[in-house]
C-alpha positions in Angstrom: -210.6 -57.6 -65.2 -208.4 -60.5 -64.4 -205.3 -59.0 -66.4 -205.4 -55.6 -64.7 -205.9 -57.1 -61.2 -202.8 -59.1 -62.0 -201.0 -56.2 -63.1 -201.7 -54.1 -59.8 -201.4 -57.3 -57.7 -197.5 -57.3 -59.3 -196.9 -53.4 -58.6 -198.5 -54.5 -55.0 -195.8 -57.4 -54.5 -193.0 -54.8 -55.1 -194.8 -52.4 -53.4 -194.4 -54.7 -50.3 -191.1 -56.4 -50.5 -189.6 -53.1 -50.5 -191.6 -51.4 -47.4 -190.3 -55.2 -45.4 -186.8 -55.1 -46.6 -187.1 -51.2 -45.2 -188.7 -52.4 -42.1 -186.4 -55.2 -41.5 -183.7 -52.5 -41.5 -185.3 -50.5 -39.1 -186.1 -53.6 -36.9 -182.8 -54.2 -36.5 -181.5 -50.7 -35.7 -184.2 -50.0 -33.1 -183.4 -53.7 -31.6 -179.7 -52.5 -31.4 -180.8 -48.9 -30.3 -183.0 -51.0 -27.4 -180.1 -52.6 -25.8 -177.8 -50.0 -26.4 -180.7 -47.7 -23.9 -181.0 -51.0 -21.8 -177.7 -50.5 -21.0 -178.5 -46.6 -19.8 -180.5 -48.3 -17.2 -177.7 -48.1 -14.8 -178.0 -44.7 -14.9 -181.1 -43.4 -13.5 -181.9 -40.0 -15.4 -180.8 -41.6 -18.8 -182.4 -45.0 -18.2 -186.2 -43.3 -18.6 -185.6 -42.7 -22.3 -184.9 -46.2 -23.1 -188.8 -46.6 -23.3 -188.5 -44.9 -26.4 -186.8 -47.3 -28.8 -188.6 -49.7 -27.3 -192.0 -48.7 -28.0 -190.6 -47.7 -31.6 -189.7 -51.3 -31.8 -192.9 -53.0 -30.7 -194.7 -50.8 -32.9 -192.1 -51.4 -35.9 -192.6 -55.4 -35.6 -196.9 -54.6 -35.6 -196.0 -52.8 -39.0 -193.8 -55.6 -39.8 -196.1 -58.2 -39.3 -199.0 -56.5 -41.3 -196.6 -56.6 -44.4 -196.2 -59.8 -44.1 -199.7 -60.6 -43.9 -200.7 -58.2 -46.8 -197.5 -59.7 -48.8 -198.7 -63.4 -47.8 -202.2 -62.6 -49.4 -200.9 -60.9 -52.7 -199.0 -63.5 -53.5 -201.9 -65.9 -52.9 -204.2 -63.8 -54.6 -206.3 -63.7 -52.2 -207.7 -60.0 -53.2 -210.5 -59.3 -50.6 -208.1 -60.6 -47.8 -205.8 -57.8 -48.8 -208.5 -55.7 -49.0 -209.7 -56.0 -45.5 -206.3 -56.0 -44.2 -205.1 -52.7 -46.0 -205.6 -50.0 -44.1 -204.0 -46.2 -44.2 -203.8 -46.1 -40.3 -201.1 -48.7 -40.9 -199.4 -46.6 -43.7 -198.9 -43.7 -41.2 -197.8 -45.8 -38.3 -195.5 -47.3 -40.3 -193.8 -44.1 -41.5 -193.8 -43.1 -38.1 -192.3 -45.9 -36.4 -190.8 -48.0 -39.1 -189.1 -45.8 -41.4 -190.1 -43.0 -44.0 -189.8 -45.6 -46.8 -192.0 -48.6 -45.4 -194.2 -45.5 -44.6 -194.1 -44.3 -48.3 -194.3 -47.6 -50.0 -197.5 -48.7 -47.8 -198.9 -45.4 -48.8 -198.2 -46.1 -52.2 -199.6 -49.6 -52.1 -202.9 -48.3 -50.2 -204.1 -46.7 -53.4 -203.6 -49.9 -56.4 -204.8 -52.3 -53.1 -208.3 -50.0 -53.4 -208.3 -50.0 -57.2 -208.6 -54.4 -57.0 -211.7 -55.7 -58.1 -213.2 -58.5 -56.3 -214.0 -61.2 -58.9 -216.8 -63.4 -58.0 -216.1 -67.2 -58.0 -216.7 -69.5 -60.6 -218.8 -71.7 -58.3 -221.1 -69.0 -56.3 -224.3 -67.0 -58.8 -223.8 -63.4 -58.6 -226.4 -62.1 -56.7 -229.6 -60.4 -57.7 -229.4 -56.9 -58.8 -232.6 -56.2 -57.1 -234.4 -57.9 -54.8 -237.9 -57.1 -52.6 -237.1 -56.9 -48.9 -240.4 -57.3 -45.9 -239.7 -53.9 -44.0 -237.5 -51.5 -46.2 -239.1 -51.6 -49.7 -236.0 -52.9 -52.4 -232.6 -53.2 -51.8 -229.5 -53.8 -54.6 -226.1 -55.6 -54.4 -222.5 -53.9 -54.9 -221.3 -55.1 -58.4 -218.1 -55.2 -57.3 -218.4 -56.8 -53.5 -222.1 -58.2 -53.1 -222.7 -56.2 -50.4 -226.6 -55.5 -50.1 -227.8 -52.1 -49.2 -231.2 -49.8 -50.1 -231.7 -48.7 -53.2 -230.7 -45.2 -52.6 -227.7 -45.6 -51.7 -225.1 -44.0 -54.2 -222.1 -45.6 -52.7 -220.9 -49.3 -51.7 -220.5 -48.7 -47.6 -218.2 -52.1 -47.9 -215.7 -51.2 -50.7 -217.1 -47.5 -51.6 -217.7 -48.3 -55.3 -220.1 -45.7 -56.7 -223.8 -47.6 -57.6 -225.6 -47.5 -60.9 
């Protein structure tokens, strides 16, 4: 498990460095396209649609920031920080707002990102497989996240891994 996490954790680096070398770009040209509408202030009717670069912008540097946090914690391989921080809402604002490729390469990443198995630590037990509760009969654990749940539940609600 630990070699194909590393693998996808290596396709996921790339993945990343190329949507924030992308995004950079397009930082930069909407921070140029800003002040050059800035400068259309002067003139009343033309001066409205400088908003629009400017909210492009903001939005870009949120995108840009989320990279850098999903980058920061694939390189530490911290997998279930990625995890909680990956999210396809991010993906579509980013093709949106910071340019087709971030867009693409964050969509690409979302899938491998999903694929990562959490691996439990050397220094916490597993927990039970099953395990008597007071009110709701038995409950199980997620093999793959620990997440607890009834019994009848056919897939993780946490990481959606389907249950034996």
């Amino acid at each position: 498990m630990e070699d194909q996490n590393a693998a996808k954790l290596s396709s996921i680096k790339t993945y990343l460095l190329v949507a924030l070398i992308f995004n950079v770009l397009s930082v930069v040209g909407l921070a140029i396209a800003s002040l050059i509408f800035l400068l259309l202030l002067v003139i009343p009717f033309l001066g409205f649609f400088a908003i629009i670069p400017i909210v492009a912008l903001i939005l870009s540097i949120m995108v840009l920031s989320r990279i850098n946090q999903m980058r920061g914690a694939a390189e530490a391989g911290d997998i279930s920080k990625l995890k909680s921080i990956n999210s396809l809402g991010w993906a579509i604002i980013g093709l949106f707002f910071a340019g087709i490729v971030t867009g693409i390469m964050l969509l690409i990443a979302n899938g491998p990102i999903n694929e990562l198995k959490l691996e439990t630590s050397r220094y916490q037990a597993a927990p039970a497989p099953l395990q008597a509760t007071s009110k709701s009969g038995q409950t199980k654990f997620c093999p793959n996240c620990g997440t607890e749940m009834p019994i009848s539940t056919a897939f993780c609600p946490k990481c959606g891994t389907k249950q034996p």
